[in-house]
Structures are given as structure tokens and as C-alpha cells.
N, C-alpha and C positions, 0 to 999 in steps of 0.2 A: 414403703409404708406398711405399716403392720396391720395384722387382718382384723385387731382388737380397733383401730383408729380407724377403717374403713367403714367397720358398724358403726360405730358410734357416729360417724359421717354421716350414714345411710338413715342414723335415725334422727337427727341435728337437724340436717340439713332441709326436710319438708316444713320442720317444724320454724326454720328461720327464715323460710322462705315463703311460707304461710304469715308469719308474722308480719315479713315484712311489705307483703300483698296486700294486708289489712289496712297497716301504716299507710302505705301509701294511698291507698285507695281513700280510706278514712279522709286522709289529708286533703286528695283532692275535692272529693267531695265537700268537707268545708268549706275549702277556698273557693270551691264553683258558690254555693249556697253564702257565701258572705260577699264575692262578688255579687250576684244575682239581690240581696239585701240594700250594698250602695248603689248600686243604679237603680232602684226601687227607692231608695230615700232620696237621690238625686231628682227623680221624675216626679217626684211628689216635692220637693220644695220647686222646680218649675214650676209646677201647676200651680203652685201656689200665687208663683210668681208672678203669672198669667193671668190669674184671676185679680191679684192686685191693681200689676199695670191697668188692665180692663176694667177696673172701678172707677181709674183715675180717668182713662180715657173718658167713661162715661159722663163721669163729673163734669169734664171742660166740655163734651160736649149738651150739658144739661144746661149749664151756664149760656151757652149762646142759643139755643133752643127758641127762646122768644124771638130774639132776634132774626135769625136764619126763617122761621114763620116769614114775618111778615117780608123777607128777602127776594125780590126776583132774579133771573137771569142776568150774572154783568151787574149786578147792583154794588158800586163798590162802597155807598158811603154806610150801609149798613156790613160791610167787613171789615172796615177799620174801626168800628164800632168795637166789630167781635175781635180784631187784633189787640185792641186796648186792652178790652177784658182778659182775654187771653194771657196776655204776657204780665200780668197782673199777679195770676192762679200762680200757685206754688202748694208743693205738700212735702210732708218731710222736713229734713235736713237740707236737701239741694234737687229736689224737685222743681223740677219747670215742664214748659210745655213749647215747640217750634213750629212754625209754621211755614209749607213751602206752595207752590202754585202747581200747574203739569209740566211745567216747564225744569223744573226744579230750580225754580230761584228764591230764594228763601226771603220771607215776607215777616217772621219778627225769629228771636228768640230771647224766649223771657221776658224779663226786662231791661235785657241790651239790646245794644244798636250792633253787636260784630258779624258782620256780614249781612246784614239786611239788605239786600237789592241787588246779592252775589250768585251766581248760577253756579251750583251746586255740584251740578250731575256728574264733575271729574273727578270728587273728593273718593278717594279708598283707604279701607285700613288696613294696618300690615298683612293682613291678608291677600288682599288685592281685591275685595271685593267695595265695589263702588254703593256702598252703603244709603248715600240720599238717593239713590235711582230708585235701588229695592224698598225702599223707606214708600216710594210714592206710588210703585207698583201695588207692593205690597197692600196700600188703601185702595186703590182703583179697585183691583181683583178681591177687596173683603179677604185675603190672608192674614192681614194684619200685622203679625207678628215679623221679626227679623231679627236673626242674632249676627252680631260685627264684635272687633273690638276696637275699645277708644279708651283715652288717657282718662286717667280721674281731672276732676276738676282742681286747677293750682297745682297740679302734678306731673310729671312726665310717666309716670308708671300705665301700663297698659293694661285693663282688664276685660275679661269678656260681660259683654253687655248684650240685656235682649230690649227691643224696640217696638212699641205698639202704635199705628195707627190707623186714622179714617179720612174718607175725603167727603168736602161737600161740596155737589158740584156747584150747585147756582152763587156759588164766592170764587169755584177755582180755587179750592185752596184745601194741603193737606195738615191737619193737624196731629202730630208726633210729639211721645213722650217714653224717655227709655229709664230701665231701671239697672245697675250694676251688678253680676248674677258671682263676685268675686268671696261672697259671703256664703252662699249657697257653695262653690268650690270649698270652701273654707270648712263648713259645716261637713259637706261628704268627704271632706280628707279624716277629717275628725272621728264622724261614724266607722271608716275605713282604719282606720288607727284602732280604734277598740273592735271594732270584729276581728283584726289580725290577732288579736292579744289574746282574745278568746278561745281564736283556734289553735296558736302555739299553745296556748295551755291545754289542750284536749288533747295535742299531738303528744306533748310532754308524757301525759300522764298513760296516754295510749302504749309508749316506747317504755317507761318505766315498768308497766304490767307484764308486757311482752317479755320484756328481759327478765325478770323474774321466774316469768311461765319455763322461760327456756333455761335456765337456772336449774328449776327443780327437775326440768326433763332431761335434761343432760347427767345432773347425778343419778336418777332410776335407770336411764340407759345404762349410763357405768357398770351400772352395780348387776344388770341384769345382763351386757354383756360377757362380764366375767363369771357370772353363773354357768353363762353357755359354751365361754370357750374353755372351763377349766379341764374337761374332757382330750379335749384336741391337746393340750398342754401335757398330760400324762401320752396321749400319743406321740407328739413330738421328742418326750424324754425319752420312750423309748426307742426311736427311729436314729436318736444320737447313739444310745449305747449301741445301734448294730453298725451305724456307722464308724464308730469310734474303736480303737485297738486293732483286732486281728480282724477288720471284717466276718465277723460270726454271722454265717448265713444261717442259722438253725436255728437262731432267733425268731421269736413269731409278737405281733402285737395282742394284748390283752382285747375279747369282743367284749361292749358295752351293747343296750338294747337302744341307743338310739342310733343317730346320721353316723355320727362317728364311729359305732360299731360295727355300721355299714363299711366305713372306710377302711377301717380296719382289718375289715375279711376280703375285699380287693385289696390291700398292701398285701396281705400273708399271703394270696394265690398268687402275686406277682411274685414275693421273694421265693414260695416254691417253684415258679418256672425257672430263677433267674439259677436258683441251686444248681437245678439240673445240668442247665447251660457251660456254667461253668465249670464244673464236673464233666462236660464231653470236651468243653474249650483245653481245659489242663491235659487230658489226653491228646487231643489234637495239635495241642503243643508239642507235646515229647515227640510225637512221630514229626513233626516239623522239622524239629530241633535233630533229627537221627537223616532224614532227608535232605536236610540242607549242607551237613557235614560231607554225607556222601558228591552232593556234587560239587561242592567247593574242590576235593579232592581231584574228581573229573578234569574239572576246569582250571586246576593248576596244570595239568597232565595237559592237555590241549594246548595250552599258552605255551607250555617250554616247547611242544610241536613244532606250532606256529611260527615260533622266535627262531629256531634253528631255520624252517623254510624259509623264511627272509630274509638271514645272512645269506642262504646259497642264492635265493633271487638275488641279493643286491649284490655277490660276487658276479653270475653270469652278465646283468648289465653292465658292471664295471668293463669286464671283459669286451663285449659287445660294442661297448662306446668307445673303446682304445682302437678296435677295428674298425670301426665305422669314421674316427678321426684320420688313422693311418689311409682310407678310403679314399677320403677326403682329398688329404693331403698331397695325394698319388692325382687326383684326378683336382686340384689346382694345378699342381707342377705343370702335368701335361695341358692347360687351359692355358698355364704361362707359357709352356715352349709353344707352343701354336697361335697364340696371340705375335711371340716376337717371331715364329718365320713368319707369318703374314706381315709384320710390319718389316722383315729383310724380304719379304718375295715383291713390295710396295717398293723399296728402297731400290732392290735389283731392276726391276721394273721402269723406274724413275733414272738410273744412271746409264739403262739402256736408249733408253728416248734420251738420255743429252747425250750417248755416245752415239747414235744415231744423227740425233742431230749435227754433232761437232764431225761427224764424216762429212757430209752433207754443205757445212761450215767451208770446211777444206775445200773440198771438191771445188766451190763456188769462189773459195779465195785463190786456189790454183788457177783457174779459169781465169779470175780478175787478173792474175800474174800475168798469168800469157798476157793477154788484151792490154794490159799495162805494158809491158815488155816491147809490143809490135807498134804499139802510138810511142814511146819513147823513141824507140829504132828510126820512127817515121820523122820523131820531132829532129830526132841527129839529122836525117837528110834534112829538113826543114830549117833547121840552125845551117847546115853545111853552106844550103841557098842561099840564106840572107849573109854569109861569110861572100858571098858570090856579088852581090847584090851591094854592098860595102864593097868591093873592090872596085866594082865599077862607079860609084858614086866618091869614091875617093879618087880614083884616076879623074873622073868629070870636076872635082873641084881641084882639083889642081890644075887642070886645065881653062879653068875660071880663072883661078889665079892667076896665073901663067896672061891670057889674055886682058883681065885688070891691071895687070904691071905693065902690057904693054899701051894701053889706055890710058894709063897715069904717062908713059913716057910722053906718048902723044899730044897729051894734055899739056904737058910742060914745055913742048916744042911751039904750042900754038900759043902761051902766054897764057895774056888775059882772055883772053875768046874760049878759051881752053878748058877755062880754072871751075866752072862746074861740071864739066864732064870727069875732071879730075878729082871733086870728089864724090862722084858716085862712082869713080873707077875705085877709089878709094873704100869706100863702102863695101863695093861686091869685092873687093879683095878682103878685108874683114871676114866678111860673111864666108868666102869661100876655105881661109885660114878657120874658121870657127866651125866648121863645117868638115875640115880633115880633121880637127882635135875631136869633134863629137862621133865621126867614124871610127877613129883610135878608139874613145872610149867604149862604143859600143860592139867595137871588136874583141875588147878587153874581156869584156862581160860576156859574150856569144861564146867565146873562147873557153872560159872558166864557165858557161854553162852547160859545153858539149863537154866535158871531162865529168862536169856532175852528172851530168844524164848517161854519159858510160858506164860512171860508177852505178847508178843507179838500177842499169841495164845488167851488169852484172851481178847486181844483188838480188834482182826479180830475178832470175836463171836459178841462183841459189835458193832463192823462198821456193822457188817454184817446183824442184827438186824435194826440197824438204817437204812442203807439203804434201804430197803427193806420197813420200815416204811415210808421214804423220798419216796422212789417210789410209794406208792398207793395215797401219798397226791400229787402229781404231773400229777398222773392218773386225780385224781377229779379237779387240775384245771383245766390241758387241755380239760377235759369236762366243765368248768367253760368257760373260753375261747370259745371252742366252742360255746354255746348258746349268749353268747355276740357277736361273728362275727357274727348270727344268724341276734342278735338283731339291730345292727348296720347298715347291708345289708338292714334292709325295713326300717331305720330312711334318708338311702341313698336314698333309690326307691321313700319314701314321699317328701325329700328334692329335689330331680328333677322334681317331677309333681309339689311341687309348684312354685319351680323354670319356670317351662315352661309355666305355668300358666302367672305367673307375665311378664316374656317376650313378650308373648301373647299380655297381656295386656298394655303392655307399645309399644309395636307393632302399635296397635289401636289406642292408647292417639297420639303415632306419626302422624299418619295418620293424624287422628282429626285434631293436630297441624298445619299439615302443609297444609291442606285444608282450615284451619281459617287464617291461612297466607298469601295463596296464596289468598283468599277472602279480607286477609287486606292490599296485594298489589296493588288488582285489585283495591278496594275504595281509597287508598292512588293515584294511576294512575287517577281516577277521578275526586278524590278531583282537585291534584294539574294541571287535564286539566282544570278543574271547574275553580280554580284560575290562570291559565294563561288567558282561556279564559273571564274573571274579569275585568285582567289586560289590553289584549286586548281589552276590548269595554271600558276600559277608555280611552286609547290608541285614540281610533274610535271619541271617544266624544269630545276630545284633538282634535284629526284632524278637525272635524268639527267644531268645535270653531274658530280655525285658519283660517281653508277655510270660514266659513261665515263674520269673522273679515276683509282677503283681498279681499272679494266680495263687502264687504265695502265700500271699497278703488274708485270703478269706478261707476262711475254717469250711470245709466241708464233710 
């Protein structure tokens, strides 16, 4: 926003703010004082209203006055006297008068019969206020008065009503008469309509002055601001021409004798500091500009250094790491040859316990040979016996038979007396013929068992030889064996020291490695501050290019 529109703001602004304080105040003010008018003209047609109703009241009760005189306690034939007259009385348009007892049962109204001898006391109107209760309170207590609302008469419309009455006691009986207070609303809406209209017009003419006011004070600001800024304007024109073209520092502002000539002589003491400034800055450039060249120069020099020591680092680690694989590889070899004699000195170890055992085997099957051999030998005598033992039991059935044949003769000599002897001669002769055929057979078989039991007897002699031969060759290898697990164990013992050797040695080559590494991080860490720092002082040279090009820029 411009500092021209900020005045004028500065000086606008109280003044519509002021206006508008008036206005509104004004306004309110009216409208409190024109409210405070209708409810002053409202309480004044009450009153009035009040005084009416209270005439009328008085009237009905002037009218039974004689009566009521001469009236005692409970006298009822002089209250339908006063009921007659009563509901008789009328004033106005639709003035009456109703009558209720302390009970509230209602005892005439007007000059109808609607609800005469109806107890009263539960009737309320939209309000909810129980209307005949307060109607008869209201007399007892001398208040008199009661505002409800009820329908107009032949109407359904509701309006507000105020209610005046009194009681006498020696009848028991209250007498009420209300007035409709919808005309009085009518009246104060009315009043209330023309004060509004009054005050809109005050406000009107209030807002019309005011804008006017502000009108004429907005153009004398105008015009008095431009009075005041036309100074700062010549100043401004010329803070462009130093700004403008070649920066001309030797520029100065013209002093005036008022703010602005003040301002004037702080611009020109600043632009004579900033001359100065500038005039050591353009120097301090050139030397920049001659410094920065020199170590750009430097730090090319350092960087080809650099770059050549970290080809020869990364030859010697190349180097190093060919050694430290060959290391390596020296020292698996020997991890392998020492893995497998341990798993040939397990093996050797393993075919020495079954060649151990398979002597062992022998020995025990030789043994069994013999023992087999000597029960064979014995079974031969054993078969020989029963060959013995068959000879005699075949001699003895043949002599069975022998004696059954002569049994049967005898048998046959003596006929019939004879003839069962003859055949149980018959029988053991049977028997005793079944009996040489089953010694045959089992001669047969004793026969052809003692030739297998020779043979077999000559085959244990041979197993038995053999083994025994099988066993000394089993001796000599498991001594064979032996001196190979022997041998094995110190090809194990060599294949570890060189193994550990080479670990050793690839241990070191590590080492090496990674100390040539850690050296070719540190020169790579160098190199590349070498070349940032490069970078930077081209960077530096850049800058001061720039800065001596807009020093350029200003005449000094």
C-alpha cells in the first residue's frame, strides 16, 4: 500500500469511526427513548383501563348497596335479589358482570344461564393459569385486578384480558367484570410504528450529514496530503537515478529544511559510508581474485600427487591380496590333505579292528572245526555201534521168524485147536519179515551216513588247515595296518604344522591387506578433500569473478 493511501487512512479513518460512534449511539439512544415512550403509553392506557373497569365495578356494586344494607349473614333471598339485578347491568358494547361464591361455583353470568351452578375452579387459559381461582382470590385479598387470556365473544380468537373484582361476604359471593386490553395492544403497536418512523428519519438524516462531513474531509486530506508528500517524491526521483544505470555512488540527495531534509542528510551519510565500502570491497576483490588463483594452482599440484599415490597403493594391495589368496590356498590344501589322512587313519583304524576281529573269527572257527571234527569222529564210532546193534536185531528177527515158521507148522499139525496160534504165528512172522526189511533200510541210511560224515570229516581237517593258514595271513596284515596308521598319524602331524603355518601366513598377508587399505582409504579421504577442496577454490574464483564484475556495476 502506498504511504499516500496510508495517510489518508490515518486521517479517514477517526473520522468514520467517530461518525460511526455517533450513528450508532444516536440510534441507540432513540430507540431506548422510544421504547421507554411505548411502554409509558402502554401504562397509561392500563391505567386507564383500570380506572374504568373500577367505575364499573363500582357501579354494580352501588346498585346492590341498599340491598346488601339491609342483608345478614347466609341471607340468601336478598342475593338473588342482587343476582337479578346483577345480571341485568350491562355497559358498552358486550359488558356484563359474573358472579361466583368461595367455592368457585358460579352463580349467574349476565343474563345467561351457561354454567350457573358449575364449579369453576379447574377452568385455565392458554396459559395455564386457572383464571376463576385468581378471579376470587384476587377479591378476598382486595387485589382486585387479574390479567388471563380468553376468546372474544362468538369468536375463537384469543385476546388478552384484564379482570376486576370484589367480594361480599354476608352473600358469599364474588362479583367480576373483565375488559378486553386487545385495543390498548392495538393502540401501543401503533404508537410504536410512528416512533420507529421518526427515528429512521433522524438516523437517515444523521448518516446523510455524516457522509457528507466525510466527503469534504477526505478531499482537504487529499489535497493536504499531497502537499506533504510532494517533497519525499523529489526525494524518491532521485534515489532512482542512483539507483538506476551505472550505480553512481557520488550521487547525493538535495537537503530541504523540513523531515524530509532530515532524511535526506541520513541517506547522503549512508551513501558516503557505503562509497567507501565499496572502494576497499573492489580491492579486496582483486587480492581475492590473485589468492585464489594461486591455490587453485596448489591444489591441482597436490591432486596429481595424490592420484599417482593411490595407483601405487592400489598396486601394492593388489599384490598383497594375490599373496594372501595363494596363502590361502596353500593352507586349505594342507586343511584338505589332513582332513583326508584323518579320515584314511579312521579307515585304517576301522579295517584294523575287522582284521583283528576276523583273526579272532578264525581262531574261534578253527577251534569249532576241531570240536566238530572230534563229535563227527565220535558220531562215526556212534553210527559204527548202531551198524552193531542192527546186526544183532536182524540176527534176532530172523530168528523170530525162524521160530514163527516153526509155530505156523505146529499150528497146522494140530488143525483146528491150532488155527489161532497159527495166526499169531503168522503175525510175528510178519512182523518179524517187516522188521529185517526196516533194519535193511536203516542200514542203508547208517551206511550212506557214515560215508557223509567221512566226507565231512575230511572237509573240517581241510577248513581247519585253511583257517588257521587264513589266520597267520591276517596276523601279518593287521600288523600291516598297523605301521600304515603308524604312518598316516605323522603324514596328519606334517599336514597340520603346514597347515598352521599357512594360516599364519595368510593371517599377516591379512593384516598387511588391510593396513594397505586402510592407508588406501586414508589417500582416497585426501584425494577426494584435495578435490573438493579444487572444487571449492574454483567455486572462490567464480565468486570473485561475480563480485568484481557487480563492483563493476557502481561509479566510484
Amino acid at each position: 500500500m502506498l504511504f499516500k493511501n496510508k495517510v489518508l487512512m490515518l486521517v479517514l479513518a477517526p473520522v468514520v469511526l467517530l461518525s460511526t460512534v455517533l450513528a450508532l449511539t444516536t440510534s441507540t439512544t432513540l430507540l431506548s427513548s422510544a421504547e421507554q415512550e411505548v411502554t409509558a403509553t402502554r401504562e397509561r392506557l392500563l391505567d386507564e383501563s383500570r380506572e374504568r373497569l373500577k367505575d364499573y365495578a363500582n357501579l354494580a356494586r352501588t346498585s346492590v348497596a341498599e340491598l346488601y344494607a339491609q342483608a345478614e349473614t347466609g341471607d340468601t333471598a336478598t342475593r338473588a335479589l342482587a343476582i337479578a339485578r346483577l345480571s341485568r347491568m350491562k355497559y358498552g358494547d358486550d359488558g356484563y358482570f359474573i358472579g361466583y361464591d368461595s367455592q368457585v361455583v358460579r352463580l349467574f353470568r349476565g343474563d345467561s344461564s351457561e354454567g350457573v351452578g358449575t364449579n369453576m375452579s379447574e377452568r385455565k387459559d392458554r396459559n395455564g393459569l386457572y383464571l376463576n381461582r385468581e378471579m376470587v382470590a384476587a377479591a378476598k385479598n382486595d387485589t382486585h385486578f387479574v390479567n388471563y387470556s380468553g376468546a372474544l365473544i362468538n369468536t375463537d380468537k384469543v385476546v388478552p384480558k384484564l379482570a376486576y373484582s370484589f367480594y361480599l361476604p354476608a352473600w358469599d359471593m364474588v362479583v367480576v367484570t373483565a375488559i378486553n386490553l386487545d385495543r390498548i395492544e392495538s393502540q401501543v403497536a401503533q404508537v410504536r410504528g410512528e416512533i420507529h418512523q421518526r427515528v429512521r428519519s433522524l438516523v437517515y438524516g444523521i448518516t446523510v450529514i455524516a457522509l457528507i462531513a466525510l466527503g469534504i474531509t477526505g478531499v482537504l486530506a487529499g489535497l493536504m496530503v499531497k502537499s506533504s508528500l510532494r517533497p519525499l517524491s523529489r526525494i524518491r526521483e532521485h534515489l532512482d537515478e542512483i539507483a538506476a544505470g551505472e550505480g553512481d555512488l557520488t550521487r547525493r540527495l538535495p537537503i530541504s529544511r523540513d523531515e524530509f531534509g532530515q532524511v535526506a542528510v541520513s541517506f547522503n551519510a549512508f551513501a558516503d559510508k557505503i562509497h567507501g565500502l565499496v572502494g576497499q570491497i573492489v580491492g579486496m576483490a582483486r587480492e581475492l581474485n590473485t589468492s585464489v588463483t594461486q591455490v587453485a594452482e596448489q591444489s591441482k599440484c597436490i591432486d596429481q600427487v595424490m592420484e599417482r599415490q593411490r595407483q601405487e597403493t592400489d598396486q601394492v594391495a593388489a599384490a598383497i591380496n594375490q599373496m594372501s589368496s595363494a596363502a590361502q590356498e596353500v593352507a586349505n590344501s594342507a586343511q584338505s590333505a589332513s582332513e583326508a589322512a584323518g579320515e584314511t587313519d579312521v579307515q585304517a583304524q576301522h579295517a584294523r579292528q575287522v582284521v583283528n576281529e576276523s583273526i579272532t573269527r578264525l581262531g574261534s572257527l578253527t577251534e569249532d572245526l576241531s570240536a566238530g571234527g572230534a563229535s563227527l569222529k565220535s558220531l562215526q564210532g556212534d553210527v559204527a555201534g548202531i551198524v552193531t546193534v542192527l546186526d544183532v536185531i536182524r540176527s534176532i528177527a530172523e530168528q523170530t521168524n525162524l521160530l514163527a515158521l516153526n509155530a505156523a507148522i505146529e499150528a497146522a499139525r494140530a488143525g483146528d485147536a491150532g488155527r489161532g496160534f497159527a495166526v499169531v504165528a503168522d503175525e510175528v512172522r510178519a512182523l518179524a519179515s517187516r522188521t529185517q526189511l526196516s533194519t535193511q533200510e536203516i542200514q542203508a541210511m547208517i551206511e550212506r551216513l557214515d560215508q557223509a560224515t567221512t566226507k565231512v570229516v575230511t572237509a573240517m581237517s581241510h577248513s581247519g588247515a585253511a583257517g588257521h593258514g587264513a589266520s597267520l595271513h591276517a596276523e601279518q596284515a593287521g600288523q600291516s595296518l598297523g605301521k600304515a596308521v603308524e604312518l598316516i598319524v605323522t603324514i596328519n602331524t606334517m599336514n597340520a604344522h603346514i597347515a598352521s603355518a599357512a594360516q599364519e601366513q595368510t593371517s599377516v598377508a591379512e593384516a598387511i591387506n588391510r593396513s594397505v587399505h586402510q592407508i588406501a582409504r586414508a589417500i582416497e579421504n585426501v584425494a577426494d578433500q584435495t578435490q573438493s577442496g579444487v572444487h571449492t577454490v574454483d567455486e572462490l574464483y567464480a565468486i570473485g569473478h561475480r563480485l568484481e564484475g557487480l563492483l563493476r556495476q557502481f561509479k566510484i
